[in-house]
LUMDRENFI-91872 format. One record per residue (C-alpha): residue number from 1; chain; x, y, z. Coordinates in Angstrom, 2 decimals, always signed. Layout:
<recs>
REC   n chain      c1      c2      c3
REC NUM     A       X       Y       Z
...
</recs>
This chain:
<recs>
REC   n chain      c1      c2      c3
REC   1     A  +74.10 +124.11  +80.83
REC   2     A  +76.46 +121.66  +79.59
REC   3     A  +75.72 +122.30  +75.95
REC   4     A  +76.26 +126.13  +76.64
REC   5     A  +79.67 +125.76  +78.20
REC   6     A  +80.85 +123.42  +75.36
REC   7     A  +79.11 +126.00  +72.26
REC   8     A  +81.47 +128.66  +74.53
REC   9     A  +84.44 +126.94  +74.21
REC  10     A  +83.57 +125.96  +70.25
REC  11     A  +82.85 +129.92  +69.47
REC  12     A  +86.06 +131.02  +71.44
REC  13     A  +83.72 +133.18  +73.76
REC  14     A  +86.02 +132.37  +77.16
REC  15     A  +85.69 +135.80  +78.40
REC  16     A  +85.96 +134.09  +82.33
REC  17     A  +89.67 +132.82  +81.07
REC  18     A  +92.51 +134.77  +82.61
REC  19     A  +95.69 +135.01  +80.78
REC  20     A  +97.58 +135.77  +84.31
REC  21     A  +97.36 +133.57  +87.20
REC  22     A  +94.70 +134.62  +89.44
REC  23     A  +96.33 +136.75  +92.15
REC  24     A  +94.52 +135.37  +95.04
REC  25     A  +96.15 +131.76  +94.52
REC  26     A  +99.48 +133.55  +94.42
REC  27     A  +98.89 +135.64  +97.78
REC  28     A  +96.74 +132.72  +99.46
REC  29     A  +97.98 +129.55  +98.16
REC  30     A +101.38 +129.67 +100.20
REC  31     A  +99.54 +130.47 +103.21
REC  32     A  +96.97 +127.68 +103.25
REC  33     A  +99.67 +124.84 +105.15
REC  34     A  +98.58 +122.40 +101.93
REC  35     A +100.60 +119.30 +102.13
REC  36     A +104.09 +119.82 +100.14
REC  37     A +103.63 +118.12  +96.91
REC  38     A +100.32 +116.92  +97.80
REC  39     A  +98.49 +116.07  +94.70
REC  40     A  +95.53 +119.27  +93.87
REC  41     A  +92.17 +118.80  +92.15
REC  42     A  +90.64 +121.87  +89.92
REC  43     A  +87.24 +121.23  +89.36
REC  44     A  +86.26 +122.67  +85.54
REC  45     A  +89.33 +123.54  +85.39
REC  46     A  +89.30 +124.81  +81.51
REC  47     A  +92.49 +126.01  +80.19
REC  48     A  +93.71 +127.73  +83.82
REC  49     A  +97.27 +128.54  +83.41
REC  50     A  +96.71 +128.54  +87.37
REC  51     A  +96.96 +124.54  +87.29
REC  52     A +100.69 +125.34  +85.56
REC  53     A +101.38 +127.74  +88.68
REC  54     A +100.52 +125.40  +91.32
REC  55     A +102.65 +122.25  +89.57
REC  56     A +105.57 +124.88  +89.09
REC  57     A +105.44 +124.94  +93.15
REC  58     A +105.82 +120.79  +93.06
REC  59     A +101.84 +119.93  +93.03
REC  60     A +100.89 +117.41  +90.78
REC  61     A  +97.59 +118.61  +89.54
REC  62     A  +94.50 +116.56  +88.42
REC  63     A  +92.33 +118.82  +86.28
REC  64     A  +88.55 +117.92  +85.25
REC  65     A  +86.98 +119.58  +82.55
REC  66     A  +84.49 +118.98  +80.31
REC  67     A  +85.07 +121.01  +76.99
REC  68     A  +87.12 +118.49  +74.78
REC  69     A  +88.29 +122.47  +73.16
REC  70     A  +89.46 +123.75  +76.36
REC  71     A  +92.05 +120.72  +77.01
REC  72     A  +93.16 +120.67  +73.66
REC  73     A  +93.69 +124.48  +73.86
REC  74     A  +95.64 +123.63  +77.45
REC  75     A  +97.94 +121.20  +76.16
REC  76     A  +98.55 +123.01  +72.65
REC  77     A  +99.75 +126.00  +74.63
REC  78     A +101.88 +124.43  +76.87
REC  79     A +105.47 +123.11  +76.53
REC  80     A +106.49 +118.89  +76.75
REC  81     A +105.30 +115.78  +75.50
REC  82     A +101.73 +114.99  +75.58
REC  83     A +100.09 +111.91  +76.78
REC  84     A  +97.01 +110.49  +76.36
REC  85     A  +95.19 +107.59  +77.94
REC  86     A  +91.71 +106.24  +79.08
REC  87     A  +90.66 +106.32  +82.89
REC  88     A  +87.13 +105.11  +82.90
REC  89     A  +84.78 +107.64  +80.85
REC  90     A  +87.52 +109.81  +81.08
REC  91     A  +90.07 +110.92  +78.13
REC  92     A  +93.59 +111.61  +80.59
REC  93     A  +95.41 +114.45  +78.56
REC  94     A  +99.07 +114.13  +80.83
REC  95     A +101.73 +117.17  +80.33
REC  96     A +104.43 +117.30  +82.94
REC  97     A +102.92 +117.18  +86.43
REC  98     A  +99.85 +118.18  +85.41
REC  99     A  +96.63 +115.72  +84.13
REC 100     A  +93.61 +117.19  +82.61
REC 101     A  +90.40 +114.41  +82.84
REC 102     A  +88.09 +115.30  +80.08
REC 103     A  +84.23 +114.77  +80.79
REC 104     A  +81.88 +115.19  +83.53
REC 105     A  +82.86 +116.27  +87.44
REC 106     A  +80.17 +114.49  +88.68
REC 107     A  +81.19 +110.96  +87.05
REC 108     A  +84.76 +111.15  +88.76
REC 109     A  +84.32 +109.01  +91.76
REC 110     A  +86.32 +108.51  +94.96
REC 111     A  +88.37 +105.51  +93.54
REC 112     A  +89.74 +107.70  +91.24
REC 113     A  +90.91 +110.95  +93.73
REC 114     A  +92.88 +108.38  +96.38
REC 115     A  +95.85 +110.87  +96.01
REC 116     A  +94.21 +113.63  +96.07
REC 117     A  +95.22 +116.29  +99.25
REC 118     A  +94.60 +119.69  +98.04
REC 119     A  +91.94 +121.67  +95.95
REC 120     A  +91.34 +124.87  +94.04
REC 121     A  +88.20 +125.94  +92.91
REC 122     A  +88.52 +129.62  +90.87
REC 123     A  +85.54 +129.30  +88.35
REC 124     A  +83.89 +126.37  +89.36
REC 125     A  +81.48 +126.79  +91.90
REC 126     A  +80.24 +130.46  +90.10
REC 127     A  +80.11 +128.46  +86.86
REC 128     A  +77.10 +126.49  +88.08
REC 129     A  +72.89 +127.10  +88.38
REC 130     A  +71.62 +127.24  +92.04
REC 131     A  +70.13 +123.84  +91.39
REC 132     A  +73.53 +122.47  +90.88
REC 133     A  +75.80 +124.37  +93.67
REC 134     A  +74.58 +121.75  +96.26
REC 135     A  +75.32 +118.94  +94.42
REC 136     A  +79.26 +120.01  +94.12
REC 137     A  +79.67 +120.94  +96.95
REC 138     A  +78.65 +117.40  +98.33
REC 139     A  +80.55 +115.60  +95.27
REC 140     A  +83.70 +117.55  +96.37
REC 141     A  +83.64 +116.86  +99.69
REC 142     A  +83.17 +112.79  +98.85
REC 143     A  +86.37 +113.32  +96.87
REC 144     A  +88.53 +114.75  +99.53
REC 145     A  +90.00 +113.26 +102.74
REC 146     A  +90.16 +114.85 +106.35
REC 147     A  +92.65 +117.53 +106.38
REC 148     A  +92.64 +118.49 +102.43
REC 149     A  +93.19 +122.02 +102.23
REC 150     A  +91.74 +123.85  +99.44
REC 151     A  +91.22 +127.91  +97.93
REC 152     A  +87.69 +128.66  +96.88
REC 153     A  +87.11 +131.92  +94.70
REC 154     A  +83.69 +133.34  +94.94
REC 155     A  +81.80 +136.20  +93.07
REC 156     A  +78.99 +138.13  +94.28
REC 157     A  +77.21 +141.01  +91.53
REC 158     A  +74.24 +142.95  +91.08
REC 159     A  +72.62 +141.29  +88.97
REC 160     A  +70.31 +138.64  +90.72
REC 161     A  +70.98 +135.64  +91.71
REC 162     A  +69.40 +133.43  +88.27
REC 163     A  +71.62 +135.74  +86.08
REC 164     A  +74.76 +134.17  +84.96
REC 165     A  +77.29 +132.11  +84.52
REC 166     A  +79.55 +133.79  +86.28
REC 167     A  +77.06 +133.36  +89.58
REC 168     A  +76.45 +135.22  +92.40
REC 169     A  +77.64 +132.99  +95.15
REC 170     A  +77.38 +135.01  +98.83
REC 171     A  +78.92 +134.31 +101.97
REC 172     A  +75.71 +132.66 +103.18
REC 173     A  +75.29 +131.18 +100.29
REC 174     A  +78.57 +129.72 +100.70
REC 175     A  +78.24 +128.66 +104.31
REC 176     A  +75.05 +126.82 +103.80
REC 177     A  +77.12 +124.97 +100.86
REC 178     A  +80.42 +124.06 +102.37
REC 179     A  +80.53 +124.10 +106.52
REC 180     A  +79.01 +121.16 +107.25
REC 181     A  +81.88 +119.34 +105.82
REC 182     A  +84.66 +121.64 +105.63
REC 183     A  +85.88 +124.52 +108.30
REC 184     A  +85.52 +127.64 +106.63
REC 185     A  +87.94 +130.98 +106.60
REC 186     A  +87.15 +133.95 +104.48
REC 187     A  +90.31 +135.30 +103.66
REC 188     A  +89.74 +138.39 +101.90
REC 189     A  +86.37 +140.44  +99.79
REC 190     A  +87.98 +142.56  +96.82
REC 191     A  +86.37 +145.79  +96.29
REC 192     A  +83.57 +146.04  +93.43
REC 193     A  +85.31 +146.13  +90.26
REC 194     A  +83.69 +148.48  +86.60
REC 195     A  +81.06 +145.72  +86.97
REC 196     A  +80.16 +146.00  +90.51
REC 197     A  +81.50 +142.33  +91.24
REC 198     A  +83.40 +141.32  +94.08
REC 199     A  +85.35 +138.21  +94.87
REC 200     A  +85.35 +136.53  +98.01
REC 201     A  +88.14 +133.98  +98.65
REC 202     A  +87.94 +131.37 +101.17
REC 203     A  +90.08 +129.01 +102.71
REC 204     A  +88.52 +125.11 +103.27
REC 205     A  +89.89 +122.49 +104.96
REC 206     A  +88.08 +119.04 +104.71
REC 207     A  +86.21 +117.63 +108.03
REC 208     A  +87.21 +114.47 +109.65
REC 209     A  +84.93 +112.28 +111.17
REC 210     A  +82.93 +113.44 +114.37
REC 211     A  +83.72 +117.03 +113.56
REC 212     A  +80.64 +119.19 +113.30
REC 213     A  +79.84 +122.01 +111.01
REC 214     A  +80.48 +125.24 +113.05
REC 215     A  +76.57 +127.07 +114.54
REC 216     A  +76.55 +129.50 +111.89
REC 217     A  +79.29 +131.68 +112.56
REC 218     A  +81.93 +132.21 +109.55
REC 219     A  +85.55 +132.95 +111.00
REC 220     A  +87.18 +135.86 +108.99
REC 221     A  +90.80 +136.06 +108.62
REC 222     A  +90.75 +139.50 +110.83
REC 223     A  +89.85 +137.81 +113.92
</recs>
């Protein structure tokens, strides 16, 4: 899977990049009661000019992303000084308020995300095999604190649930991921686009200790 995203990247085929922020982080992101100025993770983040929206609004934002091509690409096409510098197995690009970690999600560990207090996930979650969902969900939750507040984009299609990337990532689907460690809103289902798909956005806010994942119910913003 890795090799895939990175030969993606390499043959410019980054059909999943927007060239307009995604509209559900404009509508939802305000909305959300994230700290002011609280520092935001984007897991596999690639070149998401989302990540320049949210430090416009005074986030500092720690991107992680793999494809050595897609940071390049992010810096290269945005404005300021660039710089560079090691954390761990990590190459730090640094533009303005926003840091782009290049390598592996999994290998950034909880001494590194001490400042982190907000998330957004757009094209992460979708991006990954059913053997691997579980796995970031857990590794996102070790990252965050009680109280982070984060916007989770999700895509449900047609077209079973082994075809992809992008995934097919249902509400239950998403509930059996996230609600034991995070209370769970869905804010909004688009309707099916050409394609059929349909995103789902969610609002998360981190757990703190002794508070239990919810008996199954979702709560949905119309209630």
């Amino acid at each position: 899977m890795d090799n895939e995203w990175l030969r993606r990247w390499r043959e410019g085929r980054i059909g999943f990049h927007r060239d307009a922020v995604h509209p559900a982080l404009a509508e939802y992101w305000p909305t959300l009661g994230a700290v002011e100025a609280g520092k935001v993770l984007v897991p596999l983040c690639g070149k998401s000019l989302d990540m320049r929206w949210l430090a416009d609004r005074g986030h500092p934002v720690l991107g992680i992303e793999l494809a050595r091509d897609a940071v390049e690409q992010f810096v290269a096409e945005g404005h300021g000084a660039v710089s560079r510098y090691r954390q761990g197995v990590f190459e730090v690009y640094r533009q303005g308020s926003v840091e782009v970690w290049c390598g592996d999600f999994f290998h950034f560990h909880v001494e590194q995300a001490l400042e982190l207090q907000a998330f957004y996930d757009r094209a992460a979650l979708i991006a990954l095999p059913p053997a691997t969902r579980q796995r970031y969900a857990f590794h996102l939750a070790q990252l965050l604190p009680p109280g982070a507040r984060g916007l989770l984009v999700s895509l449900t299609h047609g077209d079973g649930p082994e075809r992809g990337p992008p995934y097919s990532v249902g509400a239950d689907e998403v509930e059996r991921l996230f609600a034991s460690n995070f209370e769970l809103e869905r804010l909004t289902v688009t309707p099916p686009d050409e394609r059929g798909w349909r995103e789902q956005v969610w609002s998360l806010v981190r757990r703190g200790p002794g508070r239990e994942g919810p008996n199954g119910r979702i709560r949905v913003a119309s209630e």
